[in-house]
C-alpha positions in Angstrom: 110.4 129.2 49.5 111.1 132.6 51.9 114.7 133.5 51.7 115.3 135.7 54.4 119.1 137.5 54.3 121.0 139.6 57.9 123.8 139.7 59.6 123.8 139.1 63.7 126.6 139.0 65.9 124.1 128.7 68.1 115.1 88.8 86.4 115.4 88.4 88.8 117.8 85.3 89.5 116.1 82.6 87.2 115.9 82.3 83.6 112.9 80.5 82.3 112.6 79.1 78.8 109.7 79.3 76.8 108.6 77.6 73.8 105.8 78.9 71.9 104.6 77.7 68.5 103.4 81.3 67.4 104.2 85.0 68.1 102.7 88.2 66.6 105.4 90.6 65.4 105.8 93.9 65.4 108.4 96.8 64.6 110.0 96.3 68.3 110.0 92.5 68.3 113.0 90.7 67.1 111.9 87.3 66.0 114.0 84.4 63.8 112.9 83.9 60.5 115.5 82.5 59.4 118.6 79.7 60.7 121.1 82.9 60.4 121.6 85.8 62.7 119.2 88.1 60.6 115.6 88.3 59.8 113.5 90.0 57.5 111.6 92.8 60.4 115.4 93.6 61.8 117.1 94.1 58.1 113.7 95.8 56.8 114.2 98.6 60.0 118.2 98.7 59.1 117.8 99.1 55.3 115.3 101.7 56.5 117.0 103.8 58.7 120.1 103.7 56.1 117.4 104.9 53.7 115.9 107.6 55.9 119.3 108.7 57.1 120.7 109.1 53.3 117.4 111.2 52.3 118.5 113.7 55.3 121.7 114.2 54.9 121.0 114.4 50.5 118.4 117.4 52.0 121.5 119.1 54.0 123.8 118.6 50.9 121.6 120.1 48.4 120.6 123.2 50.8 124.2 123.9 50.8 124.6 123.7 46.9 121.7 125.7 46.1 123.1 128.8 48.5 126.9 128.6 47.4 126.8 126.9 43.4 123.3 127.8 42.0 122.6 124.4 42.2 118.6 125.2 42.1 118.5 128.3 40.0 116.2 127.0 37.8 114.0 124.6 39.5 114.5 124.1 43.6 114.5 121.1 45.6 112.5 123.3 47.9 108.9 124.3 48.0 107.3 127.5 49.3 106.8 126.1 52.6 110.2 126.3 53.8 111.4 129.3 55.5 115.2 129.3 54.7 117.5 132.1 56.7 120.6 133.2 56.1 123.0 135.0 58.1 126.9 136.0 58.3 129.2 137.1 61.0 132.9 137.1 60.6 133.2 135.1 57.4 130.9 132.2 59.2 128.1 131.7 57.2 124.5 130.4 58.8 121.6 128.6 57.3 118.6 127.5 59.0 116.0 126.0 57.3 112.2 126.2 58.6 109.8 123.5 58.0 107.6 123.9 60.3 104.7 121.6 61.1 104.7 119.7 57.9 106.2 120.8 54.5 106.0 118.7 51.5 109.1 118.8 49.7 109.4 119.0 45.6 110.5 115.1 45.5 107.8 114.2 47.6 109.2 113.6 50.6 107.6 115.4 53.7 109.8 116.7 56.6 109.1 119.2 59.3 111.8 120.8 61.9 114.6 122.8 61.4 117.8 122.0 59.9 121.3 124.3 60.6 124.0 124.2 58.6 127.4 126.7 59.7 130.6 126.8 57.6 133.0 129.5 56.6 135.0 130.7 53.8 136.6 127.6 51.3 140.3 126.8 51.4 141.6 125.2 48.8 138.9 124.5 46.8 137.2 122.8 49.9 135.0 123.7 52.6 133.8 122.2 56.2 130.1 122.2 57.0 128.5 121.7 60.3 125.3 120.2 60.5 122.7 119.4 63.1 118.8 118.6 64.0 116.2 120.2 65.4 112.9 118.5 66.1 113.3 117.1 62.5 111.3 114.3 61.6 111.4 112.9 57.5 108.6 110.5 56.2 107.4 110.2 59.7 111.0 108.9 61.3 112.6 111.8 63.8 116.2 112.2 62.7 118.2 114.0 65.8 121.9 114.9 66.0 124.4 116.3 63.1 128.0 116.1 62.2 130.4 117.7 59.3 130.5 117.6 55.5 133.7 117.9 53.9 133.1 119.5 50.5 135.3 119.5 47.5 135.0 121.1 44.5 136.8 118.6 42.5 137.5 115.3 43.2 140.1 112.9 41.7 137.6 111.8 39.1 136.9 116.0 38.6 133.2 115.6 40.2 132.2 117.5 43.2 132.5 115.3 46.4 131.4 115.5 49.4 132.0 113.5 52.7 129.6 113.5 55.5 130.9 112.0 58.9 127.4 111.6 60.8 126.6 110.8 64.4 122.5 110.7 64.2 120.1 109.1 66.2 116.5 107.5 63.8 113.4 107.3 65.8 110.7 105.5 64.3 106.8 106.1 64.6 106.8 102.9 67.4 109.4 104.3 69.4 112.2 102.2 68.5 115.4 104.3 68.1 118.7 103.1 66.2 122.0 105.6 66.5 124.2 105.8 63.4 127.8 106.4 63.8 129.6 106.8 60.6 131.2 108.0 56.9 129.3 108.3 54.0 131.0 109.7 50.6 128.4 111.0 48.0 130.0 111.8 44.4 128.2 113.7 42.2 128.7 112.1 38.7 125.4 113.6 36.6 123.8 117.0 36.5 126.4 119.4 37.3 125.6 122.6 36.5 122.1 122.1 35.5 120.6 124.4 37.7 118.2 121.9 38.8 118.1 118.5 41.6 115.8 116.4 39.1 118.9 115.1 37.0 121.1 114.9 39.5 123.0 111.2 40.2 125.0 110.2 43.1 127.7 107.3 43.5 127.5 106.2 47.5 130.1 104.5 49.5 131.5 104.5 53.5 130.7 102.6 56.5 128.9 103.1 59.5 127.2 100.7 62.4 124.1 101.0 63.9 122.9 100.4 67.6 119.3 99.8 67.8 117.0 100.2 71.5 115.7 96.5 70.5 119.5 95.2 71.2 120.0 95.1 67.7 123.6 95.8 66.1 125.1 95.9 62.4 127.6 97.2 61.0 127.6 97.9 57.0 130.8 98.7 54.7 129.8 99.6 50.5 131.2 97.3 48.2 130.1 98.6 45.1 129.2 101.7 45.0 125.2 102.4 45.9 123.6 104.6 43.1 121.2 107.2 43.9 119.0 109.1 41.3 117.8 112.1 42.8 113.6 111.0 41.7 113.9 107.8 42.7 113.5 107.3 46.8 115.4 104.2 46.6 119.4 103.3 46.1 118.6 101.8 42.8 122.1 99.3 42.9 125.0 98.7 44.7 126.1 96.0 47.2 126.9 96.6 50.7 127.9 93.7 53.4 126.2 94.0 56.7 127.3 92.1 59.5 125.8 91.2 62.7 128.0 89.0 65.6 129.5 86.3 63.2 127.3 86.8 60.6 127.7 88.4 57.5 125.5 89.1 54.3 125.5 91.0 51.1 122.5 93.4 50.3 121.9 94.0 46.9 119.9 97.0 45.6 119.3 96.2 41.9 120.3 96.4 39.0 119.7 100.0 38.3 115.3 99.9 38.2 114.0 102.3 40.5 111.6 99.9 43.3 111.3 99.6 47.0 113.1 96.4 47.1 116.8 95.0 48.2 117.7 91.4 48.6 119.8 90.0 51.4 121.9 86.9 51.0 122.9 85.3 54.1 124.7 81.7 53.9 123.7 81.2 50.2 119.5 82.1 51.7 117.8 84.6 50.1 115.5 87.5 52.1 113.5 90.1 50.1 113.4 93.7 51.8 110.3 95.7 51.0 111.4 98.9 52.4 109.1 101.7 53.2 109.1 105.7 51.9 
């Protein structure tokens, strides 16, 4: 990791019916799998592009931490390949963080692109942080757009806190592009102070919707909070309901084993969601 430190003064009129007793599928294709309003493709690309989403904005988080608490003193979430500069002017404080083609991050996870992060001096105990995108692309899905973090120090519970309102646009490898629009509140209940990510654990709640190219729309609220251990890729629990038009469902990470799968239940059916890293 290069650290480098200055200061510088950012149809046609006729519908026709078709019916077909097979169809191939593919990441753009919505197709009914089941009598609900979901199916396993469209809830595999949602629980995706939560995942994805939540990964990026965990990478903006800890960049912060590791400037302004020490958070990676002793081991960093970074790896050489990043080129992380740092500059102030008037008490603002700027961050970019170089990945460059292709950079292979410490939890495995390979990014490339630039991240920027802006904030200025804490109030309070709290502090705002800008964030956006540039050309960033995680595990092969482009992540464009930013938003602000709300940071405290303390929460009610006495564990740093931090609030991300997010306004991102996901682009996956086929094209197919979903926009997020949304709050997500991250609590940080294990690893304080450590002076290193790998023990770190996270308590997830919020809401947000998405609005996919494909048509596709959901909206998802927490209900229990979604637990994430910093070396596992995955939520490993926690319940959120999704809904789409009339239909609701309640996806359901685990039960604390770290695995690439969620289950959906949708009018008392069952879906399994093998998501992707």
């Amino acid at each position: 990791m290069k650290i480098k430190l200055f200061k510088t003064g950012i149809l046609s009129l006729t519908v026709i019916f078709f019916l077909v007793t097979s169809c191939s599928k593919n990441e753009d294709t919505i197709t009914e799998e089941s009598s609900s309003d979901f199916t396993t493709e469209l809830e595999k690309q949602a629980t995706e592009t939560d995942e994805v989403s939540s990964e990026a904005l965990d990478l903006v988080e800890i960049a912060y931490l590791e400037q302004e608490e020490n958070a990676g003193r002793n081991a960093s979430f970074f790896s050489d390949c990043v080129t992380i500069t740092i500059s102030t002017e008037n008490g603002v404080t700027f961050i970019d963080l170089d990945f460059g083609l292709g950079c292979e991050l410490n939890n495995g996870n390979v990014v490339s692109g630039i991240v920027h992060l802006t904030y200025g001096i804490p109030q309070n105990e709290t502090r705002t942080i800008n964030y956006s995108f540039e050309n960033f692309v995680i595990n092969e899905k482009a992540i464009a757009g930013g938003g602000t973090i709300f940071r405290e120090h303390s929460n009610a519970h006495g564990n740093p806190q931090s609030t991300f309102h997010k306004n991102i646009v996901v682009t996956f490898p086929s094209g197919l592009e979903v926009e997020v629009n949304g709050t997500r509140v991250r609590e940080w209940i294990e690893g304080v102070g450590s002076g290193t990510w790998m023990d770190n654990v996270f308590l997830v709640t919020g809401n947000w919707s998405q609005d996919f190219s494909n048509g596709f729309s959901r909206s998802a609220i927490v209900t229990e909070d979604l637990r994430r251990e910093a070396t596992c890729p995955f939520f490993v629990s926690g319940l959120v309901e999704v809904t789409r038009n009339a239909t609701t469902g309640v996806l359901n990470y685990g039960d604390g084993t770290c695995d690439n799968q969620a289950i959906l239940t949708v009018n008392g059916e069952e879906i399994i969601i093998t998501l992707q890293h």
